[in-house]
Biopython code that builds the backbone (N, CA, C, O; Angstrom):
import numpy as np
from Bio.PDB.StructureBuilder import StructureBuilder

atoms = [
    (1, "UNK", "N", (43.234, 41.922, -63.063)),
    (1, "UNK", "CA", (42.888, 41.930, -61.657)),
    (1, "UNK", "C", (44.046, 41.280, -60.890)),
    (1, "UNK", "O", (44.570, 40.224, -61.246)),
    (2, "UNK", "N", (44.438, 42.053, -59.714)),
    (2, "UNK", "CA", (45.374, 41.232, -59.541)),
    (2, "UNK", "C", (45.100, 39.745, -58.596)),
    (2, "UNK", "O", (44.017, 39.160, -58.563)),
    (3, "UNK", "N", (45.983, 39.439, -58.075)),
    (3, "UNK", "CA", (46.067, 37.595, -57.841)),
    (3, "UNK", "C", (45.236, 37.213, -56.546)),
    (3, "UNK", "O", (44.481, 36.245, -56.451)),
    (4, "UNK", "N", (45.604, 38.464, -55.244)),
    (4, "UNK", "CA", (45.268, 38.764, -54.013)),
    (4, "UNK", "C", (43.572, 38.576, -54.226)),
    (4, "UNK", "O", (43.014, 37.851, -53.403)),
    (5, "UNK", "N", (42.797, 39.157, -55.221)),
    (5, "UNK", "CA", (41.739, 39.804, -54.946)),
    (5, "UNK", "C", (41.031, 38.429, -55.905)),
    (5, "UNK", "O", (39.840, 38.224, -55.675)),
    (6, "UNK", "N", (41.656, 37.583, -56.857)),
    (6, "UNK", "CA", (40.927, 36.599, -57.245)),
    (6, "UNK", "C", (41.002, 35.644, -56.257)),
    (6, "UNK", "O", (39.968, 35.054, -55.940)),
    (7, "UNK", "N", (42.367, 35.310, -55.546)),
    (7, "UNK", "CA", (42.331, 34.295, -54.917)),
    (7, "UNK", "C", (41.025, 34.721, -53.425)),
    (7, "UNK", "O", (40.477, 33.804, -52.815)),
    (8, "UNK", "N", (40.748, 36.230, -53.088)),
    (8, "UNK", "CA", (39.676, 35.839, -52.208)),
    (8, "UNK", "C", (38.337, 35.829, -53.101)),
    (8, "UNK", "O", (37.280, 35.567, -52.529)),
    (9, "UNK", "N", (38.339, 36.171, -54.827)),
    (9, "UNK", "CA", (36.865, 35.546, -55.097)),
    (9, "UNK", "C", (36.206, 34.309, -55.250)),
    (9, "UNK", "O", (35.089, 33.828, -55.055)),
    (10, "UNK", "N", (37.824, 33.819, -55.867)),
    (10, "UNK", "CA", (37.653, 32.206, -55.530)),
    (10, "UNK", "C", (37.523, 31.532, -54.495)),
    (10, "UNK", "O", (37.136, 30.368, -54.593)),
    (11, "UNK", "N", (37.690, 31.857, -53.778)),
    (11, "UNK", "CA", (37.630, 31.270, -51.935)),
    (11, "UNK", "C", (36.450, 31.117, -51.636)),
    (11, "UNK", "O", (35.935, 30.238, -50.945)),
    (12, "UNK", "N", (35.820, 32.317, -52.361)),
    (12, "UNK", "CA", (34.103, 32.904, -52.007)),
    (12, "UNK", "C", (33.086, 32.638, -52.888)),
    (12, "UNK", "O", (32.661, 33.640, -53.463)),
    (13, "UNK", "N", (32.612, 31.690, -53.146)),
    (13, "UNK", "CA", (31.720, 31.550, -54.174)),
    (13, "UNK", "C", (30.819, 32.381, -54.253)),
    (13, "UNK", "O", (30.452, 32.833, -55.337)),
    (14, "UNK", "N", (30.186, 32.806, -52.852)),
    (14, "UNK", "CA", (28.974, 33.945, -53.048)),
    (14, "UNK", "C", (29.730, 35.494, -53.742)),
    (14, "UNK", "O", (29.222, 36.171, -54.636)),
    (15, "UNK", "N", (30.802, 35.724, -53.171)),
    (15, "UNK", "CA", (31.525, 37.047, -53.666)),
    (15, "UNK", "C", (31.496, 36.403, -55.199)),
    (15, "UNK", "O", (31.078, 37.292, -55.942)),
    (16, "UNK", "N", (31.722, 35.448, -55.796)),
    (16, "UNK", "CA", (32.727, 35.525, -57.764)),
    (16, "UNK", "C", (30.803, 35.179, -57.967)),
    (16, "UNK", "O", (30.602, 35.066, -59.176)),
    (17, "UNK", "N", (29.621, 35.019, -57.262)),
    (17, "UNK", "CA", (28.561, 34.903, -57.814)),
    (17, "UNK", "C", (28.196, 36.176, -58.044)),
    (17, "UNK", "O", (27.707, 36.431, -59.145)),
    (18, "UNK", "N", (28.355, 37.234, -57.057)),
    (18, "UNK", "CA", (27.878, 38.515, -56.940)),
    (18, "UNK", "C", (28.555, 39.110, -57.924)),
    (18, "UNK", "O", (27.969, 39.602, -58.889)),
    (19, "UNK", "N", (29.751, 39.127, -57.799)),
    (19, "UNK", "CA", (30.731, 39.756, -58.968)),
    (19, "UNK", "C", (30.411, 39.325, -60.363)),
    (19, "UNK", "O", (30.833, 40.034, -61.277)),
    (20, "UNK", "N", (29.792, 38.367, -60.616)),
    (20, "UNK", "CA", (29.252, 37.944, -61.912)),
    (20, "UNK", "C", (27.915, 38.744, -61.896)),
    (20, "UNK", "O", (27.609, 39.279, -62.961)),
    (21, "UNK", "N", (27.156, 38.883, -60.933)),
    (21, "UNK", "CA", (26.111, 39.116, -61.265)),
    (21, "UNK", "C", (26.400, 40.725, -61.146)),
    (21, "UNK", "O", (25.682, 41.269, -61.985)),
    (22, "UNK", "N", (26.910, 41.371, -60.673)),
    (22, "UNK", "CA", (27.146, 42.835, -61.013)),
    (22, "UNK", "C", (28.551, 43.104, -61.616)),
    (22, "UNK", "O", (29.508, 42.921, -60.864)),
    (23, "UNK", "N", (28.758, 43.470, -62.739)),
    (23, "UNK", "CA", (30.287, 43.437, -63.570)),
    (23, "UNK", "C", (30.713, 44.800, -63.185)),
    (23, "UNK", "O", (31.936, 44.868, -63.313)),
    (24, "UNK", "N", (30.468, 45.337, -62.983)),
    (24, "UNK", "CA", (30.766, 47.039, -62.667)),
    (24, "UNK", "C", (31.822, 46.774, -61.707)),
    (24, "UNK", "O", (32.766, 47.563, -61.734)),
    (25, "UNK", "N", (31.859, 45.820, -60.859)),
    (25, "UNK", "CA", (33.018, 45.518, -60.008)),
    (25, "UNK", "C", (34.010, 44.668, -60.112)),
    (25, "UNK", "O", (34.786, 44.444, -59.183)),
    (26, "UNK", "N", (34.087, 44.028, -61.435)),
    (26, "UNK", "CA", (35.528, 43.524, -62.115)),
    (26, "UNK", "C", (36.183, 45.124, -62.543)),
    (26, "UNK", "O", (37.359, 45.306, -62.226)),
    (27, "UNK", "N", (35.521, 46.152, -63.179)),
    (27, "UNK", "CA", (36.282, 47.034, -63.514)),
    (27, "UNK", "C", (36.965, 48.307, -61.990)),
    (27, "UNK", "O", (37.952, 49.032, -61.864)),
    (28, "UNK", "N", (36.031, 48.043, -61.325)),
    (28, "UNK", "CA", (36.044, 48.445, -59.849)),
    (28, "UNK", "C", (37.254, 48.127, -59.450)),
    (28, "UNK", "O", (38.140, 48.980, -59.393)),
    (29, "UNK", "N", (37.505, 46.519, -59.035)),
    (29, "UNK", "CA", (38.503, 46.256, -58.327)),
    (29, "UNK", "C", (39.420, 45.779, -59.333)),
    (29, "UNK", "O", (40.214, 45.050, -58.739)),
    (30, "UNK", "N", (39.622, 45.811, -60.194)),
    (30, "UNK", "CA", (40.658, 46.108, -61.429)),
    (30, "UNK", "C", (41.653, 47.031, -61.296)),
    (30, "UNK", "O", (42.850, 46.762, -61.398)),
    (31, "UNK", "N", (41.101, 48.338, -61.025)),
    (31, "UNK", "CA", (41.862, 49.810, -61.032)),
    (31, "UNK", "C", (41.705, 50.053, -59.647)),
    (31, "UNK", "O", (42.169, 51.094, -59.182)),
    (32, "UNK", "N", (41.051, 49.146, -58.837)),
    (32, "UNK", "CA", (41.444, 50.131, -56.944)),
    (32, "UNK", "C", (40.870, 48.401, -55.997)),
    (32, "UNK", "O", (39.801, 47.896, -55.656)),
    (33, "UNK", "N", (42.104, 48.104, -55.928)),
    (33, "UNK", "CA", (41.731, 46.328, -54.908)),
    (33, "UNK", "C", (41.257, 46.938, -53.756)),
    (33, "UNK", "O", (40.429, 46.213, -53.204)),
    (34, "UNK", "N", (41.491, 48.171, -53.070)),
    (34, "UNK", "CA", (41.348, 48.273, -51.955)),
    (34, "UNK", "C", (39.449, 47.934, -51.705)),
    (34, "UNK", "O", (38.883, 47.546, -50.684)),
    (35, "UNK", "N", (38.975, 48.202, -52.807)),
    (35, "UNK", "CA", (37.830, 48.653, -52.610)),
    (35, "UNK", "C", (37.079, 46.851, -52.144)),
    (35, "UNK", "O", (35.896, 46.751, -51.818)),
    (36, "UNK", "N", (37.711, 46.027, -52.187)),
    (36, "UNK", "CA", (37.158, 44.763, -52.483)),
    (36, "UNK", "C", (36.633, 44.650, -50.588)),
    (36, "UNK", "O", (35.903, 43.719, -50.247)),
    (37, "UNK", "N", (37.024, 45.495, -49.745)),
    (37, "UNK", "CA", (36.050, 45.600, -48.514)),
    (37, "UNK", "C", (34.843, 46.209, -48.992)),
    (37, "UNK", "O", (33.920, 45.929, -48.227)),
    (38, "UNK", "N", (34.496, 46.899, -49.907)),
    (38, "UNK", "CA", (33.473, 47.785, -50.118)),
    (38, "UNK", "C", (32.276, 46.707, -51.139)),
    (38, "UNK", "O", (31.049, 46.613, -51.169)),
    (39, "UNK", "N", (33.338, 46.072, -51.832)),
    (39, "UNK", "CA", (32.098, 45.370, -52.534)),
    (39, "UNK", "C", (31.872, 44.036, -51.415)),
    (39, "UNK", "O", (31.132, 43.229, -51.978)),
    (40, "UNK", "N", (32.164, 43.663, -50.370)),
    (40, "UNK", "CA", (32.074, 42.698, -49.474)),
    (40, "UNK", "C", (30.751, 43.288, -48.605)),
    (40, "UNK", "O", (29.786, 42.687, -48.131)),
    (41, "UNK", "N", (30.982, 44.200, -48.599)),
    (41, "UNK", "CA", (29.418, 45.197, -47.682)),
    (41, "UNK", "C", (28.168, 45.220, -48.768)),
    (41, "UNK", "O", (27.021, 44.785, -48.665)),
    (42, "UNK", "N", (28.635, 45.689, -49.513)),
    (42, "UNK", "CA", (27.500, 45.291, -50.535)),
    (42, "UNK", "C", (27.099, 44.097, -50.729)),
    (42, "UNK", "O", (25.978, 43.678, -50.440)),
    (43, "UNK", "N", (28.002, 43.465, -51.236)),
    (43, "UNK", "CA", (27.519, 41.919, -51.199)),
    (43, "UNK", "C", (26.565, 41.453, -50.243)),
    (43, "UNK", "O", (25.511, 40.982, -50.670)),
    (44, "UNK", "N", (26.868, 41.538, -48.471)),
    (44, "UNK", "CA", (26.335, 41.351, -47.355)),
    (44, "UNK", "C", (25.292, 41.641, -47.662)),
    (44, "UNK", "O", (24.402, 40.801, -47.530)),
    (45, "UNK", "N", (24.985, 42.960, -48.201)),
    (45, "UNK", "CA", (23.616, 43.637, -48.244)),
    (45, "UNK", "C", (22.417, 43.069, -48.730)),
    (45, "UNK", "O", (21.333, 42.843, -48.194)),
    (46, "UNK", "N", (23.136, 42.782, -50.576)),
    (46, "UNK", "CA", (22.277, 41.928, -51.612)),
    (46, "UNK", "C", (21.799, 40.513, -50.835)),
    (46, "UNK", "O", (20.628, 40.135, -50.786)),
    (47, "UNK", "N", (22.939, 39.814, -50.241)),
    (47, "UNK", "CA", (22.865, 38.420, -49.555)),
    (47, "UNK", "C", (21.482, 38.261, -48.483)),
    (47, "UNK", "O", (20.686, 37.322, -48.487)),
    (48, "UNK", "N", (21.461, 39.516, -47.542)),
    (48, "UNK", "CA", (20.517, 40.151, -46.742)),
    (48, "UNK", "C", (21.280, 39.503, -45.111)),
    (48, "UNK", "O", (20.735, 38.903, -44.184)),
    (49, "UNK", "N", (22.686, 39.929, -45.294)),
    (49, "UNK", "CA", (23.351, 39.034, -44.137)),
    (49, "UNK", "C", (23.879, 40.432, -42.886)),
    (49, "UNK", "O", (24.630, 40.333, -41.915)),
    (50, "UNK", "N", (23.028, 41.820, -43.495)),
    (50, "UNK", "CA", (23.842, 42.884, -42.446)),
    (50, "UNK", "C", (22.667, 42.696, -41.289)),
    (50, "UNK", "O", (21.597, 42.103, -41.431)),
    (51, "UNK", "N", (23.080, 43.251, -40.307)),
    (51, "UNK", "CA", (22.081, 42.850, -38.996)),
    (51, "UNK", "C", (21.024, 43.341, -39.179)),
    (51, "UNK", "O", (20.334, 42.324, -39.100)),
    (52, "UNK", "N", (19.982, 44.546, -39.468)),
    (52, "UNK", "CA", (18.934, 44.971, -39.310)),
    (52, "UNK", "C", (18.498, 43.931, -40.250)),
    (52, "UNK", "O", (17.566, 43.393, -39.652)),
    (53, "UNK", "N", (18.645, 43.316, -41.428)),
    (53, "UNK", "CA", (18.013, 42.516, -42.145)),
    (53, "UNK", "C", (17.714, 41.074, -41.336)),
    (53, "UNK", "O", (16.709, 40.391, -41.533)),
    (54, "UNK", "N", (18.714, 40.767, -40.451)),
    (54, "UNK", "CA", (18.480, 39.634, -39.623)),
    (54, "UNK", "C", (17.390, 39.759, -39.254)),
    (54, "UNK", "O", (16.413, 39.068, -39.541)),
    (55, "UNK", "N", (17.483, 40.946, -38.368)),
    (55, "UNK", "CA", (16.264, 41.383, -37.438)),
    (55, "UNK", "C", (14.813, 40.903, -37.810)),
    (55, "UNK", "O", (13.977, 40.141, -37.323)),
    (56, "UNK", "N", (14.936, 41.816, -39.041)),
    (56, "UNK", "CA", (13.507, 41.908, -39.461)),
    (56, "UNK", "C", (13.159, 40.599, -40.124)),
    (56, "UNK", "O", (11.970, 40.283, -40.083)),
    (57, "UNK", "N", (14.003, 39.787, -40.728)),
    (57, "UNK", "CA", (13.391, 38.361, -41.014)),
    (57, "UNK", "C", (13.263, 37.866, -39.893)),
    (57, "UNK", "O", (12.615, 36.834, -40.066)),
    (58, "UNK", "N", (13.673, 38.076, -38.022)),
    (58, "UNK", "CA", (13.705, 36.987, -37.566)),
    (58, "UNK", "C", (11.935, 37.375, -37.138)),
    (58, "UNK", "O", (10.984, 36.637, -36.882)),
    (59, "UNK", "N", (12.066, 38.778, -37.208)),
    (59, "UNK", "CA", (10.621, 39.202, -36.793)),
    (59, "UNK", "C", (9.531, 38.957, -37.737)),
    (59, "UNK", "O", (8.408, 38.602, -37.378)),
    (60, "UNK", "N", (9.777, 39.093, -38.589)),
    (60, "UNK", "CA", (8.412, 38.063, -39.526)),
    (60, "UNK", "C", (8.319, 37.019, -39.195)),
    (60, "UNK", "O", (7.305, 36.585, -38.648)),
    (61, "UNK", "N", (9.735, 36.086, -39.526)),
    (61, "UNK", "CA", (9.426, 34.686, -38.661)),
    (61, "UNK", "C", (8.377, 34.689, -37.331)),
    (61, "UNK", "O", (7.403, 33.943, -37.237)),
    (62, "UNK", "N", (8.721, 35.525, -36.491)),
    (62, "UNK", "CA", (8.259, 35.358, -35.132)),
    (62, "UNK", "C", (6.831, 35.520, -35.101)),
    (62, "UNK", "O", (6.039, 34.973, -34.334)),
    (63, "UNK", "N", (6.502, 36.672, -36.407)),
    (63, "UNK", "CA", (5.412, 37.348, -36.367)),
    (63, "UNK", "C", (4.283, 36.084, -36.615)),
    (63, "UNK", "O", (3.224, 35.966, -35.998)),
    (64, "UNK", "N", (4.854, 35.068, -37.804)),
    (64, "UNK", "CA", (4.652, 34.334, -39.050)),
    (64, "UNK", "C", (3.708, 33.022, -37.511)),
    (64, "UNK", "O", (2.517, 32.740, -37.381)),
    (65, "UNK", "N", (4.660, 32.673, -36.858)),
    (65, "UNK", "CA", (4.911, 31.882, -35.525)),
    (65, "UNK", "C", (3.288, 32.117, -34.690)),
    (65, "UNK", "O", (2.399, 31.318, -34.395)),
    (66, "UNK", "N", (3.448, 33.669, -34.496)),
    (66, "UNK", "CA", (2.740, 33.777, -33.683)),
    (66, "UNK", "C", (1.200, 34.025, -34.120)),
    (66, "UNK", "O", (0.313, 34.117, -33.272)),
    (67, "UNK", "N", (0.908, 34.143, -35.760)),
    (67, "UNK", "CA", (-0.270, 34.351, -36.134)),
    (67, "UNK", "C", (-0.551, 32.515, -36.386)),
    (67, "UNK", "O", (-1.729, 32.200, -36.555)),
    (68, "UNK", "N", (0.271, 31.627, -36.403)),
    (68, "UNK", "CA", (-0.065, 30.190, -36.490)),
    (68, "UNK", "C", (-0.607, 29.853, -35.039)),
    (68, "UNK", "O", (-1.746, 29.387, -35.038)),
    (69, "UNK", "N", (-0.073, 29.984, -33.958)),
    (69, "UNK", "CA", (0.131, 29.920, -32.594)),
    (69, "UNK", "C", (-1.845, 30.285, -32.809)),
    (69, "UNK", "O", (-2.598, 29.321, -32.947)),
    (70, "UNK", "N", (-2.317, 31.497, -32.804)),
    (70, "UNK", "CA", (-3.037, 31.809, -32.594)),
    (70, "UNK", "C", (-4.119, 31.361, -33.598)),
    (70, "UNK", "O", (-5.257, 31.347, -33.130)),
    (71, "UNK", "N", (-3.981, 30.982, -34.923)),
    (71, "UNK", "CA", (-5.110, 30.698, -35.573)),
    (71, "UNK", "C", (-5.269, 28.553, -34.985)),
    (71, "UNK", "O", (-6.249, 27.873, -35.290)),
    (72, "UNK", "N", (-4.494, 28.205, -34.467)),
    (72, "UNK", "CA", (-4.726, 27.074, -34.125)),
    (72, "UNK", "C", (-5.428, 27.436, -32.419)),
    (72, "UNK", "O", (-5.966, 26.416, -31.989)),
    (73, "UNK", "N", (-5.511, 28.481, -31.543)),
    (73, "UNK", "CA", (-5.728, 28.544, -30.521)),
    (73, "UNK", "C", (-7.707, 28.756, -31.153)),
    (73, "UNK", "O", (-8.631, 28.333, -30.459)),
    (74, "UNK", "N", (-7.863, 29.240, -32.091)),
    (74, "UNK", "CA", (-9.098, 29.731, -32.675)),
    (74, "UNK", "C", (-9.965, 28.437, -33.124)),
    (74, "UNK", "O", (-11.174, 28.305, -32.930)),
    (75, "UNK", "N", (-9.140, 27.548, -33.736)),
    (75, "UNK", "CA", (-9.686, 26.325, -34.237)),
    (75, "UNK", "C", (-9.920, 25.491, -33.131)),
    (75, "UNK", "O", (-10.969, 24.855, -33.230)),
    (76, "UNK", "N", (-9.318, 25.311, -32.184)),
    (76, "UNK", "CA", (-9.797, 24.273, -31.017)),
    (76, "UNK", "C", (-10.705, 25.178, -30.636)),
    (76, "UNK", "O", (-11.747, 24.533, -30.749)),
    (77, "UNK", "N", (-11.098, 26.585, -30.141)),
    (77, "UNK", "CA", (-12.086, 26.845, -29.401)),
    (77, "UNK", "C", (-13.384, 26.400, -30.505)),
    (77, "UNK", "O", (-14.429, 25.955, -30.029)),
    (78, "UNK", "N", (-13.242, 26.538, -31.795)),
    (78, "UNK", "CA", (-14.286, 26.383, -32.180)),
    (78, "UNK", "C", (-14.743, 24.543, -32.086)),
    (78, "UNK", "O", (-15.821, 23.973, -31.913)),
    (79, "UNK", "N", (-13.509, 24.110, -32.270)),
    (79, "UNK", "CA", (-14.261, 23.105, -31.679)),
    (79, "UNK", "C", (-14.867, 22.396, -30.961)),
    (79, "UNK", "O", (-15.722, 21.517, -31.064)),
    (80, "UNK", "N", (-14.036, 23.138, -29.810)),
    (80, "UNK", "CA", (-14.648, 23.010, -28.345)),
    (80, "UNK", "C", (-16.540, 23.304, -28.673)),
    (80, "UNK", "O", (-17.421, 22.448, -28.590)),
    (81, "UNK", "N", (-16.673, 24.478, -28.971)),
    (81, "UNK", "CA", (-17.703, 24.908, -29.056)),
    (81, "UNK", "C", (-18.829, 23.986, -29.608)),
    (81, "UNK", "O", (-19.868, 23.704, -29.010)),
    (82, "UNK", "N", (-18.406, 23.502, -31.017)),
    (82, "UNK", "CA", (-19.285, 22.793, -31.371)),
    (82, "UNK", "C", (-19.689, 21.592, -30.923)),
    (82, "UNK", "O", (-20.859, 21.302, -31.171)),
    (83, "UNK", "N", (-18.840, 20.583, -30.151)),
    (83, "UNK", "CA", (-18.517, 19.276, -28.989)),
    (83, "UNK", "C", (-19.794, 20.290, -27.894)),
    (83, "UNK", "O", (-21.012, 20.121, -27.935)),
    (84, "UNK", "N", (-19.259, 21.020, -27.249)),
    (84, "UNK", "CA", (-20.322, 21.220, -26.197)),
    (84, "UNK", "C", (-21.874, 21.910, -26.807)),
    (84, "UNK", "O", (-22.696, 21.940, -25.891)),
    (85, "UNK", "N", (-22.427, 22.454, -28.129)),
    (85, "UNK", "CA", (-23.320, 22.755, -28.463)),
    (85, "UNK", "C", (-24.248, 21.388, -28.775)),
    (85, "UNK", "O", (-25.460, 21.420, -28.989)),
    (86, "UNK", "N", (-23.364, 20.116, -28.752)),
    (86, "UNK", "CA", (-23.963, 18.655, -29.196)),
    (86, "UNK", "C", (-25.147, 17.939, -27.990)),
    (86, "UNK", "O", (-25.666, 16.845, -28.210)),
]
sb = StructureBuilder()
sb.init_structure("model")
sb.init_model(0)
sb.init_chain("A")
sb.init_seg("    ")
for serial, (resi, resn, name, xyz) in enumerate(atoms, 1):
    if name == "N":
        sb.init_residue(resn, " ", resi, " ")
    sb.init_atom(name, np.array(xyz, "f"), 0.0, 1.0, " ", f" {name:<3s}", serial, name[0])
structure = sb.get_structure()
């Protein structure tokens, strides 16, 4: 491999983790460095760091947020309820 393409796996711990964890791309960027943008997109992917993945975790989060929001809006009414049924 040449020197260029270790010195950015070493730089990258998540890239020489990924690259360990899929070997198909030591032989990859072995015979074609160029490709080491290509396994960087992938990587992103596995990581879950490309934007639609943002998205949708931030929207569960939000979702996650807003079903708490509301099961605590449920618990005071009931308590309300039971305080004024006294």
């Amino acid at each position: 491999m040449r020197r260029d393409v270790l010195q950015v796996l070493q730089a990258s711990p998540e890239l020489r983790q990924y690259v360990r964890q899929h070997p198909v791309w030591y032989r990859r960027l072995a015979r074609d460095p160029g490709q080491l943008q290509a396994m960087e997109k992938e990587a992103n992917y596995f990581y879950g760091r490309t934007l639609p993945q943002r998205v949708e975790k931030m929207q569960n989060q939000l979702g996650l947020a807003m079903m708490m929001i509301e099961m605590l809006r449920m618990g005071q009414a009931t308590v309300a309820q039971a305080q004024a049924g006294q």
